[in-house]
N, C-alpha and C positions, 0 to 999 in steps of 0.2 A: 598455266595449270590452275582450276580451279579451288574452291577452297575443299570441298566433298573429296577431288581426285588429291591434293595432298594429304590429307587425314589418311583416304585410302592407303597413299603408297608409307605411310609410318605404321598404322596398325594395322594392313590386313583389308582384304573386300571379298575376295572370293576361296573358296576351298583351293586351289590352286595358288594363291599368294599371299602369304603373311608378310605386313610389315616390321620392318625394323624392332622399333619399340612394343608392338604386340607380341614376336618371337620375345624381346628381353623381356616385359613384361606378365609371360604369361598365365602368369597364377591371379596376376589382380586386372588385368583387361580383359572384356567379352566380347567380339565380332558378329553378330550376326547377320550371317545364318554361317558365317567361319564355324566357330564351336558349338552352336546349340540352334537349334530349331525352335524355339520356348521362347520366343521373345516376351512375354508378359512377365513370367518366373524368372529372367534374366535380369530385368528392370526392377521387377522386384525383391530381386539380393543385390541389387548395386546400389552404391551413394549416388556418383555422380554418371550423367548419360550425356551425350552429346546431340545437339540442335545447330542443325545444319543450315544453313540460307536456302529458301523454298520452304522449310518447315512452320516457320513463325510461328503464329497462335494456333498450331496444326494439330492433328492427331497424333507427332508426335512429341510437341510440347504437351500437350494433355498428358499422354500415356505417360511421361515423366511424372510430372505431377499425382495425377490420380494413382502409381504407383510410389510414391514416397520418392522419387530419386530429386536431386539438385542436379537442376539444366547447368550444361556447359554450352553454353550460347557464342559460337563461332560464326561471327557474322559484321564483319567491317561496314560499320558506315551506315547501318541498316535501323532505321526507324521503327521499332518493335512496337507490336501489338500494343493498346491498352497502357503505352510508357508514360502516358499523362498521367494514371493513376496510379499503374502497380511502382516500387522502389525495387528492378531488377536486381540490385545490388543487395539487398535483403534476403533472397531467396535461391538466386542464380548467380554462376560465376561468369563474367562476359571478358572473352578474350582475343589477342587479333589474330589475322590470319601469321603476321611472320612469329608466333608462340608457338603455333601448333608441333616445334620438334622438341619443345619443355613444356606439354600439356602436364604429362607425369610430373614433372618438378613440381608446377604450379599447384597441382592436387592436393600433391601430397605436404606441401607449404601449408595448410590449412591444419587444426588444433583441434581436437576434440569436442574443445566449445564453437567454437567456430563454425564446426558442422551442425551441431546440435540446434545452433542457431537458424540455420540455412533451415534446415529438416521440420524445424517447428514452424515457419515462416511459409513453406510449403504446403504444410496442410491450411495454413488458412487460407491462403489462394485456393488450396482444393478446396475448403467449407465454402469461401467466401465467394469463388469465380465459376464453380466448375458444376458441384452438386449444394449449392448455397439450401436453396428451400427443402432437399428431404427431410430432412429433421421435420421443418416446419409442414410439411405437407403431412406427414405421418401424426405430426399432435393434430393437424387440420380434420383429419378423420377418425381421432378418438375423439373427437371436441364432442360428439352428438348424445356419445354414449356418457360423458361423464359432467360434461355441465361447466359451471361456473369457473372451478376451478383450474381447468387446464385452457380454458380460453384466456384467463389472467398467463398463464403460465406459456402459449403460444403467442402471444404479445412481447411480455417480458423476455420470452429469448430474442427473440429479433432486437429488442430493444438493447439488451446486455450484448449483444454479438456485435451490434452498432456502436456503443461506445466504445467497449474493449478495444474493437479495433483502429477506432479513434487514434484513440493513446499508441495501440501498440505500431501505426504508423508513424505516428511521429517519434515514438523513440527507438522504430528499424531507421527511420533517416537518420535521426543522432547520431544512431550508431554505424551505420552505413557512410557515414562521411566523414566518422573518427577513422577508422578504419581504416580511409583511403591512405591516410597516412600524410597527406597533404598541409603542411602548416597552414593555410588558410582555411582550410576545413577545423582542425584541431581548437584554432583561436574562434571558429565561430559555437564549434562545440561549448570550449568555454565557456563564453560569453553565455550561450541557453540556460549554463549549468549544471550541463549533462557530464562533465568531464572536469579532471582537477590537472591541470597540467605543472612540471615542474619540480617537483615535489620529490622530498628523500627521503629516506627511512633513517632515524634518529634512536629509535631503540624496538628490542625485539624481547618479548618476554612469554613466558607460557603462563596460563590460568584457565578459568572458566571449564573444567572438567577435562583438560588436555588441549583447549583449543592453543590457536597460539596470537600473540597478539602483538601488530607492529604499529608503532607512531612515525607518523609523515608530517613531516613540515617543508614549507616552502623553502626551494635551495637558497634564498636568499634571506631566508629567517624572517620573515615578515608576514601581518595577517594574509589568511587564503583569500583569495579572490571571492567572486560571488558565485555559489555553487548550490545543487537542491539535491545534495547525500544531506540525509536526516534521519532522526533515527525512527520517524514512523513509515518509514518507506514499504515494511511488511503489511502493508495494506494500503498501496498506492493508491492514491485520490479514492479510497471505497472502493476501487472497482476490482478488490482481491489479485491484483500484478505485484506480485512479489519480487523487491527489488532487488539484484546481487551486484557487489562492486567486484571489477575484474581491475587488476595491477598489471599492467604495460609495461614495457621503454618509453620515455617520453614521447620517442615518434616512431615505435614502432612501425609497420607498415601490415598490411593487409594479411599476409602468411605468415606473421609474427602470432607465436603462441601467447598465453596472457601466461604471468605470471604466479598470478593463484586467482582466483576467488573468495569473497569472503561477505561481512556485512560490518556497519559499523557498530564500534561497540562505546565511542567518547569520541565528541565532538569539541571541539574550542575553536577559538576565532584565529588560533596559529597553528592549531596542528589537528590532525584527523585518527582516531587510534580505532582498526578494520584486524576483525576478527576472521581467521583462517583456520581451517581445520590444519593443514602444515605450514609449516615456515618453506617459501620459495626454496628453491636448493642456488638458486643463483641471481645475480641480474640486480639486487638491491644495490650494489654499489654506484650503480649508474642513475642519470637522474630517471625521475617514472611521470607515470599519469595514474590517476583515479578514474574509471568509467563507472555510468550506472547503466544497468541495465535490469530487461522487464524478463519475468520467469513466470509463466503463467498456472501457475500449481492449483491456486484457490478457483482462480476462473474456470477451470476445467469441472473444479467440481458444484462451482455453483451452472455450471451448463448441464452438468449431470443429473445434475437436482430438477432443473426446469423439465428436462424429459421426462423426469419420472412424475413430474406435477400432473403434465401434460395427459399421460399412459392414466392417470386415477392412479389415487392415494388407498388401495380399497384391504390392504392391509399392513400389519407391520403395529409399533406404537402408537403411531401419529393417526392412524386411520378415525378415532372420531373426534381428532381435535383440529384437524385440515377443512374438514366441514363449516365448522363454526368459523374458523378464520376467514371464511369466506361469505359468512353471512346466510350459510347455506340450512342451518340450525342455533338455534339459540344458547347464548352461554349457560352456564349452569354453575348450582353456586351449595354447600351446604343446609341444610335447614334448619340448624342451629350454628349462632356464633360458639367459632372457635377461641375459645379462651387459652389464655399461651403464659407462661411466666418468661419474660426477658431475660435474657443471657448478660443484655444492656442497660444494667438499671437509671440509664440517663434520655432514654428515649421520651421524644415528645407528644403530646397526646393525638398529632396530625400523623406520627410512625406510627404508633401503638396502634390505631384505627387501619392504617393503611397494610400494616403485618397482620391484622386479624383477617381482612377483606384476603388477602392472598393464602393465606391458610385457610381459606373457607371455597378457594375459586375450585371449581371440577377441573376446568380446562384452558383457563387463560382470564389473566387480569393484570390492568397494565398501572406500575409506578408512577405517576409523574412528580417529577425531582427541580421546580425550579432551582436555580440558579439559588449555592449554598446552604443547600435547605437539605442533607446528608443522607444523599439518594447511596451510597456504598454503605454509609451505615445501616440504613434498613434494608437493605439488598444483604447484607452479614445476618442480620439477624432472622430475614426470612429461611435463607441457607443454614443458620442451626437449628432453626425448627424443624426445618424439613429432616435436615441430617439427625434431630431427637427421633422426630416420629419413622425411621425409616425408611426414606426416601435416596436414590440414585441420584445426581444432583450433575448436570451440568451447565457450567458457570462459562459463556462465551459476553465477549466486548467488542468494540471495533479497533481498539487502540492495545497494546502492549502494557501499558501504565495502568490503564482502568481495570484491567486484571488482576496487575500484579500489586494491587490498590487492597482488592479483594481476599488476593492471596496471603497479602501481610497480616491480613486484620482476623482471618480464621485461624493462621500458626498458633497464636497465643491456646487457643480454644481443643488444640489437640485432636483437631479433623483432621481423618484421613483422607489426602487430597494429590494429587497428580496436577504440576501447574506443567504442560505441554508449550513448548518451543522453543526456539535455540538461544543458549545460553547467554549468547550477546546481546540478544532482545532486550533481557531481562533486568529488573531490578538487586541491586549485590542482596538485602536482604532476605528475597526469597528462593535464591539459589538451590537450597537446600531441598526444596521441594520442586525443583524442578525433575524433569523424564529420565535426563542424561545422569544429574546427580545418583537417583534413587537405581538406576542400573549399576551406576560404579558401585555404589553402596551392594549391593547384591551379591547373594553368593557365588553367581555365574559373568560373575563380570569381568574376569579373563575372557572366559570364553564367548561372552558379548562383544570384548574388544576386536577378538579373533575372527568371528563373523561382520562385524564393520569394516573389518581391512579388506577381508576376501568380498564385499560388498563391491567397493573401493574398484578392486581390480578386477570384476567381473562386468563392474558397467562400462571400465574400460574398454574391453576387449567388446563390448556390443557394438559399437559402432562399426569396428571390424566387420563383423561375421552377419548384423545387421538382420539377425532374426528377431523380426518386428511382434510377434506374439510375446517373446521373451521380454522381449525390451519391452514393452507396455506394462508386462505382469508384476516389470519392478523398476520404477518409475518412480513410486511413494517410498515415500519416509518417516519418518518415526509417527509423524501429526495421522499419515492416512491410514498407516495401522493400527492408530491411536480409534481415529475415528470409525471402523468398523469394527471396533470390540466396545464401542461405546456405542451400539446399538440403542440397546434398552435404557435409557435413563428414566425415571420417574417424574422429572421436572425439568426444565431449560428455563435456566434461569440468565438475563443479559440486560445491558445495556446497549440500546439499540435504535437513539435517537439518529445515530448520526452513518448508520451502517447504513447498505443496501437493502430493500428487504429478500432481494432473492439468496443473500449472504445471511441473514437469519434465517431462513429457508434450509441451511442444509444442518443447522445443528434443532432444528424444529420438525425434522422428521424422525428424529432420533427418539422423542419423547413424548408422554401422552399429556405433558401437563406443560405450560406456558406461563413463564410470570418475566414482560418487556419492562426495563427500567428506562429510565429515557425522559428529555423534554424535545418536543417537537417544534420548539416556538425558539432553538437555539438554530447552531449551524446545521445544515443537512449536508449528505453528501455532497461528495464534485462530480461534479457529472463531464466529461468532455465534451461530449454530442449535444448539441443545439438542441438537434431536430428531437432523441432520444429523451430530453428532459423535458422537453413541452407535452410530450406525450406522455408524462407519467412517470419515469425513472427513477428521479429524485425523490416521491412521494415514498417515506417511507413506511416500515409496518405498524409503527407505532404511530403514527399520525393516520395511517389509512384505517386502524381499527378503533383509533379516538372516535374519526367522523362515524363510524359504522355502528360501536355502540356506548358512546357516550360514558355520561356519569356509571352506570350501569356494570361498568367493569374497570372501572377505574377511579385511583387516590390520589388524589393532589396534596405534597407537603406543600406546607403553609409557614413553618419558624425558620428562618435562616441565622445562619450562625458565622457570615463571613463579614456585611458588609455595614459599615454607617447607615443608618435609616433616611439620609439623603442621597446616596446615591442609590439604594434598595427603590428608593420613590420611583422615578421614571418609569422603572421596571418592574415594577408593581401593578401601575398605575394604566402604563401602558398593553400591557400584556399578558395581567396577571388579575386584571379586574379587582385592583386593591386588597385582593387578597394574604398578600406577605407580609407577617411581619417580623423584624427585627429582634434577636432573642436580647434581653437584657444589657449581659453584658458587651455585645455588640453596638448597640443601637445610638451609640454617642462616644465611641471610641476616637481617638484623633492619633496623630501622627507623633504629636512629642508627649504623648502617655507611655512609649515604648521606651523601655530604659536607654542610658545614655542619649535621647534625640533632645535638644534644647525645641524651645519655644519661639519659633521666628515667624516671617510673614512668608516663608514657606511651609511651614509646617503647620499651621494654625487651620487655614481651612480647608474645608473637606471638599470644596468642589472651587474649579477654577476654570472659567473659560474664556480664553485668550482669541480675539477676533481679528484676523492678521489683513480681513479686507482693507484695500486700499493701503498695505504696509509696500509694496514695491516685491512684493510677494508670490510671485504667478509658479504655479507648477509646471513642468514642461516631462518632455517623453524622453527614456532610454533609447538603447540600439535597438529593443526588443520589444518596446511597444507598452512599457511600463511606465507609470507613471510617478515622479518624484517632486520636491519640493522641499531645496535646499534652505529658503529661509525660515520656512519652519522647523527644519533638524535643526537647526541651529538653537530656535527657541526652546524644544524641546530639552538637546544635550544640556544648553544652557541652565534648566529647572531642575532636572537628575541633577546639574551638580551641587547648586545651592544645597537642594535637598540632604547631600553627603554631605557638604561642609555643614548641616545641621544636624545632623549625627547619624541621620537614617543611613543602614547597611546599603551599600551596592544591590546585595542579592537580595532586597528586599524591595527594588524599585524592577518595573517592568515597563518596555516603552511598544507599543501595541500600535499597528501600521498595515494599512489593508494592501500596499502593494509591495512587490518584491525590490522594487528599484530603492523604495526607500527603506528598507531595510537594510540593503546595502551603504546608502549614502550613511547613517545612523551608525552604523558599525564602523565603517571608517572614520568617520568624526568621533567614536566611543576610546579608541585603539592609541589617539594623543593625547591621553589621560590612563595615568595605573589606576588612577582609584575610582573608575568606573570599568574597570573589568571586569567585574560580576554583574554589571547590570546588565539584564537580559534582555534582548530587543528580538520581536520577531511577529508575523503575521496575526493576525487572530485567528487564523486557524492552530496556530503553536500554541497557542494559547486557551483551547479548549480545554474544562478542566483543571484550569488552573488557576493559582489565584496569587497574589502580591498584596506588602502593605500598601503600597504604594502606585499608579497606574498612571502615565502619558500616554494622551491615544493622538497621533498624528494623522490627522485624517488626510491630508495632503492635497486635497480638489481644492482650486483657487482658478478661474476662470471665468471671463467674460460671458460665456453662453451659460453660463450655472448649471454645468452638466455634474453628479454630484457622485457618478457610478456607484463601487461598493455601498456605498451609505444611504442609498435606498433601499439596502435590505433591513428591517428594522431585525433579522435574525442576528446579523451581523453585529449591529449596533448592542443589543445584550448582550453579546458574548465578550464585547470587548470593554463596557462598561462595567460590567459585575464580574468583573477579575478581581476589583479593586475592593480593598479591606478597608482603609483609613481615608485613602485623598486621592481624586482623580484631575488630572489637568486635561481639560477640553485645546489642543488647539484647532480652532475653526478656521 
């Protein structure tokens, strides 16, 4: 008997015989043409359909597909379509033929996220396999009528849809291969990063406006492995993939529910503390795993944005300021200097110029903030002029920190202000003005709480009932109703060196007025896609409107306020056209002027470059293709410690490392010392933004061919050198 004739004889084939499991099943299986004549509308209320041998990449895989269902792909042995590229196990469930009398089991083994998972994974095989270019054919023929701007914006989606999916392939294999359940799968998980295996829950507490919050540590109480949960993962690599951690059984397996969902909310090198809306109701006792996984929320709406780029911009706020950003009309500026009295009587006369020039701009004028030169500071004080004179003000960044940066420095100033996102994101000090906060605060925040529960359980029950109009209509959460009552703003005001630009794109249609903060001569995005970055992707708005109109609409701060005036040089020098200098009190600052630090021949000088060629020093590769170099962690731990023994704090040394293998080796050599456990070690992209007295940057390239990778970005190389306030250790 066939595989077709067994299915038959369990559910059912003709009006004349119902199977088995279709009689016990009958409320949740559909037979056609048994019960319905509607095959389209039948697939179209169902989760999962079945794909038969003969069907393959058929019309009725498609009709699966292009109707939202997840293939049950029944087919032993069989070489499927397109299996080089698609990750079956991402989208469809593949089962044998001796399953098919526990298909239902197996279904129904599946978790609400789980499906969700399958169902979003679906449509992009629809976007990406099935009707890939209408979108793009549809902006192909507004292009004529509208010009410049939607042909930028018919580029840029192909470009976003090619990276996105990038990424989001490689982390449906991730997670496609945790899933299996498989220990070797699990431990290669691991090893990526993608997963924390092992791990217990150590304490359980509630905060953050109800949420609840659990600490995991390794069941063996020792540092976490090497792992990539961090807390900027709400805007993974730029490309707006919103991360969620899901809590397991350690080896759960495939039809295992997860545990909860949540994000992190405190990280350390032994334990992990992941914010849940509820505490699990069980299953903590037993050992767990940590997954990351991608939630596409932001990219959805930066694709949203690209269409309407594409359709013309020809009304709304943004309609004569899309123009100019494209070069399409000319900026436009006051014809008198705007005179202002400072909120900040400590401003420099390179701010003071640069807040006049933005208070004077009709439509857009861009900040540039080298490196410690108090690009948030005059970003605050353009935002209380604006908030003096009357202005709608919306304050977007790429980062969580660079906000809540923002958001600290206005409280004092008694602006009324909404800081939007979830609570764990966030900074403890500006809690209070968070979304969630200012609803509890509210007169109706019972009944707020009331409609989040019933929320809750309504989006349950969609999956069920799986009417997709409904399900789409409420999909968003607090941020996307945030953001269509925040239509009209007056200004959009960001930092946006290091964003996408089609991710400044969706809060710059919101607004008639533009003011980018940003250096474009630091890090820019990550781009996944090779092909997608050569072509433009990485180039961001703030650098693409630099080249477009110059001096003309844009300020360069000039005083920096972080660094010794020897390590400022390079960086000056090199990429700033000697334009920076050093504010006073900065500009001869050293390491043992800090109270309690003695005077040693580590603390003395401000720059130190250690040249390990020829020490027996070679770097070598990870499992994973990363690159490390143990004699120089050595050198480095070694200089962090002198440093402490000469009185510098832990948490005021930083050890800065362009690849991830040696960041790990770094922490584990940190971990046999207590009194460098504040010393923070971690990429130069963790280090964006940041700053230390004190700064070791382990380049780790040591090799015969003098291949020197990261370290020919000379972007890189400032971001990781002007971290440093007092003394930088070069190891070469």
């Amino acid at each position: 008997m066939g595989i077709r004739q067994k299915v038959a004889e369990e559910f059912g084939s003709t009006p004349n015989k119902e199977g088995k499991l279709g009689k016990q099943h009958a409320e949740d299986v559909i037979v056609t043409p048994l019960r319905s004549e509607n095959y389209h509308d039948d697939l179209a209320s169902s989760v999962f359909c079945g794909v038969m041998p003969g069907d393959g990449w058929s019309g009725r895989m498609e009709d699966n597909i292009l109707q939202g269902c997840i293939p049950v792909v029944i087919q032993d042995g069989i070489y499927l379509p397109y299996e080089n590229v698609l990750n079956y196990e991402s989208f469809a469930v593949r089962i044998c033929e001796d399953e098919i009398p526990d298909l239902m089991r197996i279904l129904r083994g599946f978790n609400e996220t789980e499906i969700e998972f399958r169902l979003a994974n679906v449509q992009k095989i629809w976007q990406r396999f099935l009707y890939r270019d209408s979108i793009l054919l549809e902006a192909e023929r507004q292009k004529a009528a509208f010009g410049r701007v939607d042909d930028w914006a018919v580029k840029f989606l192909q470009l976003v849809e090619d990276d996105v999916t990038a990424t989001i392939i490689q982390e449906a294999e991730i997670s496609a291969s945790i899933t299996s359940g498989a220990s070797r799968n699990l431990e290669t998980a691991q090893r990526r990063g993608s997963t924390i295996l092992n791990l217990k829950c150590v304490d359980a507490q509630t905060g953050l406006m109800g949420k609840s919050l659990l600490v995991f540590q390794s069941t063996k109480g020792d540092v976490l492995p090497f792992h990539k949960v961090n807390y900027y993962d709400v805007d993974y690599k730029g490309l707006g993939l919103m991360m969620s951690l899901f809590l397991r059984p350690n080896k759960a397996d495939l039809g295992s529910p997860p545990l909860g969902q949540g994000v992190v909310y405190r990280l350390k090198d032994s334990s992990i503390t992941v914010a849940f809306d509820d505490i699990p109701e069980e299953g903590l006792n037993s050992p767990l795993r940590i997954e990351k996984l991608a939630n596409e929320v932001t990219y959805r709406r930066m694709k949203d944005t690209l269409i309407q780029l594409s359709k013309g911009v020809l009304k709304g706020p943004a309609a004569d300021l899309v123009p100019v950003l494209f070069g399409e009309r000319p900026p436009t500026v006051s014809k008198k200097d705007v005179s202002f009295t400072p909120f900040n009587s400590n401003l420099d006369h390179s701010q003071k110029d640069a807040i006049s020039k933005a208070l004077s701009s009709k439509n857009i004028f861009l900040l540039h903030g080298p490196p410690g030169t108090g690009k948030t500071t005059t970003v605050v004080e353009i935002i209380l002029q604006e908030v003096k004179r009357g202005s709608k003000i919306l304050a977007c960044a790429a980062s969580n920190i660079a906000v809540d940066n923002i958001v600290e420095r206005l409280v004092p100033h008694r602006v009324k202000l909404v800081r939007v996102g979830h609570p764990a994101r966030l900074l403890p000090q500006v809690l209070e003005s968070a979304l969630d906060a200012q609803v509890l605060r509210g007169d109706n925040s019972s009944l707020a709480n009331d409609i989040r529960k019933e929320m809750k359980a309504l989006n349950g029950k969609l999956l069920k009932t799986r009417d997709k109009k409904y399900k789409e209509g409420h999909k968003e959460g607090a941020e996307d109703s945030f953001q269509r009552r925040a239509k009209k703003a007056g200004s959009s005001c960001g930092r946006s060196a290091q964003a996408l630009e089609i991710a400044c794109w969706i809060a710059l249609l919101k607004g008639s007025r533009c003011i980018l903060a940003g250096d474009h001569l630091q890090l820019p995005p990550t781009i996944q896609s090779v092909e997608a970055e050569k072509k433009g992707l990485g180039k961001t708005l703030f650098e693409r409107l630099t080249n477009l109109y110059g001096d003309e609409i844009t300020s360069m701060l000039t005083v920096q306020y972080r660094m010794h005036e020897l390590i400022m040089n390079w960086s000056s020098k090199e990429l700033y056209n000697s334009k920076i200098k050093a504010f006073s009190s900065v500009a001869a600052h050293k390491l043992h002027d800090l109270e309690g630090v003695k005077k040693t021949s580590s603390t003395e000088p401000t720059l130190i470059l250690i040249d390990i060629a020829g020490c027996d020093m070679e770097e070598k590769k990870d499992e994973e293709d990363s690159t490390m170099n143990e004699g120089e962690a050595k050198v480095a731990i070694t200089h962090a410690k002198r440093l402490v023994q000469s009185g510098v704090q832990a948490s005021d040394i930083g050890i800065i490392t362009p690849y991830a293998a040696q960041v790990v080796l770094l922490k584990m050599m940190r971990s046999n010392d207590d009194k460098l456990k504040d010393l923070e070690i971690s990429t130069v992209d963790g280090f964006q933004g940041r700053e230390k007295e004190a700064i070791i940057i382990s380049m780790v390239r040591s090799n015969s061919k003098k291949e020197v990778g990261f370290l020919s970005d000379r972007r890189r190389m400032n971001v990781a050198v002007t971290r440093a306030r007092r003394a930088v250790l070069y190891c070469l």
